[in-house]
N, C-alpha and C positions, 0 to 999 in steps of 0.2 A: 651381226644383224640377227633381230631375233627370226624364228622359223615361224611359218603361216602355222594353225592348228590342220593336224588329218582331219578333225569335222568339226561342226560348229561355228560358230563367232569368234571373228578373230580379236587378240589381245589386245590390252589398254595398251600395251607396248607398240604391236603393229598399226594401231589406230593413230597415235602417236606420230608414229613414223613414218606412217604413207598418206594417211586421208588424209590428218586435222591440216597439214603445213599447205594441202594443197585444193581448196575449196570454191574454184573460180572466183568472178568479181565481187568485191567490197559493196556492201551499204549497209545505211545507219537504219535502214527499217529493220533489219534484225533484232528481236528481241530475244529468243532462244537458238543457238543457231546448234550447229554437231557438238554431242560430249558425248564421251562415252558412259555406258548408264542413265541416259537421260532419252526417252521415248517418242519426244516429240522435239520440229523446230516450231518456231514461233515470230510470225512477223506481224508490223505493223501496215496492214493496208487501208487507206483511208479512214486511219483513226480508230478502225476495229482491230482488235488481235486474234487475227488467223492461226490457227495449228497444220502442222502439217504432219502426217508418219506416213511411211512407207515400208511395206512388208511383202515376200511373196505370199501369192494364192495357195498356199497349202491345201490336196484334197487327197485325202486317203479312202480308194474307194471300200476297204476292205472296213472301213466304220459304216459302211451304208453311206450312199449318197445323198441322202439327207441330216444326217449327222455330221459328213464331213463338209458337207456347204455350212453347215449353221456354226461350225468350231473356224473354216476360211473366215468367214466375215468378222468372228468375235474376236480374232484372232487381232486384226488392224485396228479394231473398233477400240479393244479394251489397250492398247497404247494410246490410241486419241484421247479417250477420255483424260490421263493421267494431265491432261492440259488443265483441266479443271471443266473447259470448255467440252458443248455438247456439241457431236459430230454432225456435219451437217450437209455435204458432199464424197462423191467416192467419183473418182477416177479408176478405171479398172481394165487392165491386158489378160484377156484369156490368149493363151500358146499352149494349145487341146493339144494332147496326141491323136496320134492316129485309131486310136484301140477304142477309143470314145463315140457312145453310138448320140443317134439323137434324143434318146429316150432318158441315156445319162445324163446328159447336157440340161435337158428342160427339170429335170428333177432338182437337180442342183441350182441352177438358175431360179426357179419359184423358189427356193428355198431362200436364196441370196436375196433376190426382191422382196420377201417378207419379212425379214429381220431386218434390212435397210426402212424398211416401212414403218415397222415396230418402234426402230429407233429415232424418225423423222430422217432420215437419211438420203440426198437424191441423187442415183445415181446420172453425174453429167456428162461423161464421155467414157470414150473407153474403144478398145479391141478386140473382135474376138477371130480365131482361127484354130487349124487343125493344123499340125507342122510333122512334120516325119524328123524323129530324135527329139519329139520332145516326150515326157513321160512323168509318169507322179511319182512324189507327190508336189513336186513346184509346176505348178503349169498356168506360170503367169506372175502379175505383181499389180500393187493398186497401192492406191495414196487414199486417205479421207483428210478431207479438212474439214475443223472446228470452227467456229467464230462468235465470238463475244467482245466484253469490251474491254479495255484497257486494264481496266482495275479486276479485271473476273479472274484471267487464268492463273496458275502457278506452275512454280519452277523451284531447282535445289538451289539458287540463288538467295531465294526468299526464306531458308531452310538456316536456324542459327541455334547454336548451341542453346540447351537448356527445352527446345519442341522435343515433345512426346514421339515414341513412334510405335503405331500401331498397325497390328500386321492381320488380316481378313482372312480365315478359312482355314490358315495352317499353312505345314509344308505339302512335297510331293502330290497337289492336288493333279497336277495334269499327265504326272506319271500313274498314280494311281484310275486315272479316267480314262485313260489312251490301254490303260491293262484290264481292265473291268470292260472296255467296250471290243478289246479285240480277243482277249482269252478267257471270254466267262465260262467255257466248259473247263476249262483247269482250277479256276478260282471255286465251282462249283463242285469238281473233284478235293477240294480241300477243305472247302468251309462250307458246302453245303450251297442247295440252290436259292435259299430265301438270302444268304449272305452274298450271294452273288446277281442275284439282281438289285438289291439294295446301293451296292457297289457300282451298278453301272449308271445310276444316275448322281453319281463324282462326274461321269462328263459333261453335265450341263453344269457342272460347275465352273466349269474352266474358258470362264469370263469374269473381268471384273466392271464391265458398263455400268451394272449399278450401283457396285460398290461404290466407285468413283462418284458418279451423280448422287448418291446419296448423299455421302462426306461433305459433297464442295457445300449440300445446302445448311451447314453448319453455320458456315462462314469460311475468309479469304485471306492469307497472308496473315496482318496480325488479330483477326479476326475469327481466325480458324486454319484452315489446313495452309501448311508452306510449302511440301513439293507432295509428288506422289509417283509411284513406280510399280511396274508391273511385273512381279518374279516370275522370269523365265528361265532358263537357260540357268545352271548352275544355282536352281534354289534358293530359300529365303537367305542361304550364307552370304552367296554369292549377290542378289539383288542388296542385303542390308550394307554390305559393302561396299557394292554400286552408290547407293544412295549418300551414304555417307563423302564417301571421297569428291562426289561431285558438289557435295552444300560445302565443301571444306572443311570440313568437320572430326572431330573423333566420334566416337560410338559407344555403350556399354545398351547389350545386349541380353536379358534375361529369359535363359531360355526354356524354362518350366512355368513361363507366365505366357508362349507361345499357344494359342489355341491351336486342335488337332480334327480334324473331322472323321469321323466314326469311319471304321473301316481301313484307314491310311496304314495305318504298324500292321495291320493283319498282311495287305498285300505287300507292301515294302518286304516284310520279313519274306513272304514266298517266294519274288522273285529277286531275293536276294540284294536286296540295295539297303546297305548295314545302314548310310543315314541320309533316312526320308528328306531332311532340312537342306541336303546339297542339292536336289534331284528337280529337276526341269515343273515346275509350279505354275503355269499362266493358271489364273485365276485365284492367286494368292496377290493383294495389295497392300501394299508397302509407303505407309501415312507417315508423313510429320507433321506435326499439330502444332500450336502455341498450349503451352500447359494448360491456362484456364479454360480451357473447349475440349481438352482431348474424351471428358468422358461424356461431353453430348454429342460426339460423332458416333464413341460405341453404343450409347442409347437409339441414336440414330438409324447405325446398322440393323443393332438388335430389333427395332421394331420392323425391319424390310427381311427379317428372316437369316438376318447376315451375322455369321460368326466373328466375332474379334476382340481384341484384348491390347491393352496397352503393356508393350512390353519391351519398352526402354525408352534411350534418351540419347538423341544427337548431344554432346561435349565440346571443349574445348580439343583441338585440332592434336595438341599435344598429350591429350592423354589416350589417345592412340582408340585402336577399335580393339575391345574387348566382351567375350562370352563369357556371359555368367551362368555356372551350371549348378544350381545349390553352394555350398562352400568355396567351390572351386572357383577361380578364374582362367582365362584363359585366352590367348590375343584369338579374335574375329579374323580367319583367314579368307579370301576369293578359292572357292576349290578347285576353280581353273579347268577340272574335267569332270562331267556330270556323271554320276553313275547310272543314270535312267539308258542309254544309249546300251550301254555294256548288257547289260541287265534283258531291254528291249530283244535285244538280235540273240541272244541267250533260249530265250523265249520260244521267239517267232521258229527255231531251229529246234525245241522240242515237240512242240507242235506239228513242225512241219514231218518229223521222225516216223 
């Protein structure tokens, strides 16, 4: 049997073997139901298609309680979107600790209701409390549902050999934003204080809501975009491999056509994370396109201020996932362990020194 991970998300293997076989009752409203690599479920309720994702509350007070409200919400938000579908409700359980005053609470909270506002978003129900054992940064969980209609949303179903994939921002965007917003006096020890507050607005980077909205208004399916994904956890490597194996597909991957956002290899190299493209990304989007539309989604981008580059090609299933790195090839691995973690707690322990 394979072994659970010591942290993170657990494996395509364990996903396999414990959740997918056992999912409670059957229906045919299902239209996206659990895969792994795939961000959203998707059903058919009265003729609309409903999104659904679910995430915990992440708050890290040590970003400032308004920075870490506004990254909790983007956080759910930027999986919804990958529906194609604009988010349109939030269900949401706060489980406070105890160490939380009311002054924290309301800070965060406006914070949460203005971005939900921002985005038409209503919050409809939810829980809130103070619990003894509970503590950050999970303290709590929320669902947003999407709704549109039939023909709107997408999925790596609709994703077939021969769509472009085009990837928004670069790699390590949320490793480099999560290091810029909590170590600027070491970043600034290095490179200087103009390089280091430049650096710290990488964390509003680390969303992709409008990347998403932007894309879908290309077009849909064979009209424009076929799935969309939001690299997290293990990097554009790990998400472009995510995406692939769920359209069924192979991959060829070009990765000197991947755009990079100013500042990324400077902190990568600091705190040591040899490659940025494994390293924990929310706010890096991960497009398949139909060829004929892929370069009016990047015109698209480009005009909303959004970095991106067409820089491969879902395949034929059998011709396997493959990086292309100048001359060289080389098979597209899952890197299964993020170096951002290693690297993070590395950090936080010279600091703390």
């Amino acid at each position: 049997m394979t072994e659970l991970p010591e942290i993170g998300k657990i494996s395509p293997e364990i996903f396999r073997e414990i959740i997918f076989p056992r999912l409670g009752a059957k229906s045919d409203k299902v239209l996206v139901g659990p895969q792994h690599g795939v961000d959203v479920g998707i059903a058919d309720i009265g003729g609309q298609a409903v999104s659904f994702t679910t995430d915990p509350v992440f708050i890290v007070p040590q970003y400032g309680f308004k920075r870490a409200a506004w990254f909790a919400i983007h956080i759910i938000a930027s999986d919804s979107v990958t529906s194609g579908l604009r988010p349109k409700f939030l269900s949401i359980d706060l489980n406070l600790p105890m160490s939380m005053t009311k002054e924290e609470l309301a800070t965060m909270w406006d914070v949460m209701h203005k971005e939900c506002e921002k985005m038409g978003i209503n919050v409809i129900t939810g829980h809130t409390a103070r619990y003894d054992g509970c503590a950050y940064p999970m303290v709590g969980g929320a669902t947003m549902l999407g709704v549109g209609g039939l023909d709107e949303y997408v999925s790596p179903r609709f994703a077939r050999p021969g769509d472009k994939i085009i990837i928004t921002k670069g790699p390590a965007i949320e490793a480099c934003g999560i290091f810029a917003a909590m170590f600027p006096d070491l970043i600034a020890q290095r490179y200087g204080e103009p390089f280091a507050r430049r650096a710290e607005s990488l964390f509003f980077q680390m969303s992709v809501v409008e990347d998403a909205l932007t894309a879908v208004t290309v077009g849909v399916r064979d009209a424009g975009i076929s799935s969309m994904h939001d690299a997290t956890e293990c990097g554009l490597w790990g998400g472009l491999y995510e995406v692939a194996q769920a359209a069924g597909c192979g991959a060829r991957i070009e990765k000197d056509k991947i755009v990079i956002e100013d500042g990324v290899p400077e902190i990568c190299r600091m705190f040591g994370i040899d490659d940025p493209y494994a390293a924990i990304s929310e706010g890096s989007l991960i497009i398949t396109c139909r060829p004929h539309r892929a370069a009016a989604v990047v015109n698209a981008l480009s005009a909303r201020g959004i970095k991106s580059s067409i820089a491969g090609e879902l395949t034929d299933p059998e011709y396997g996932m493959i990086l292309a790195e100048g001359d060289n090839e080389k098979p597209l691995k899952h890197p299964i362990v993020d170096p951002f973690w290693r690297a993070f707690y590395d950090a936080a322990k010279k600091q703390a020194a």
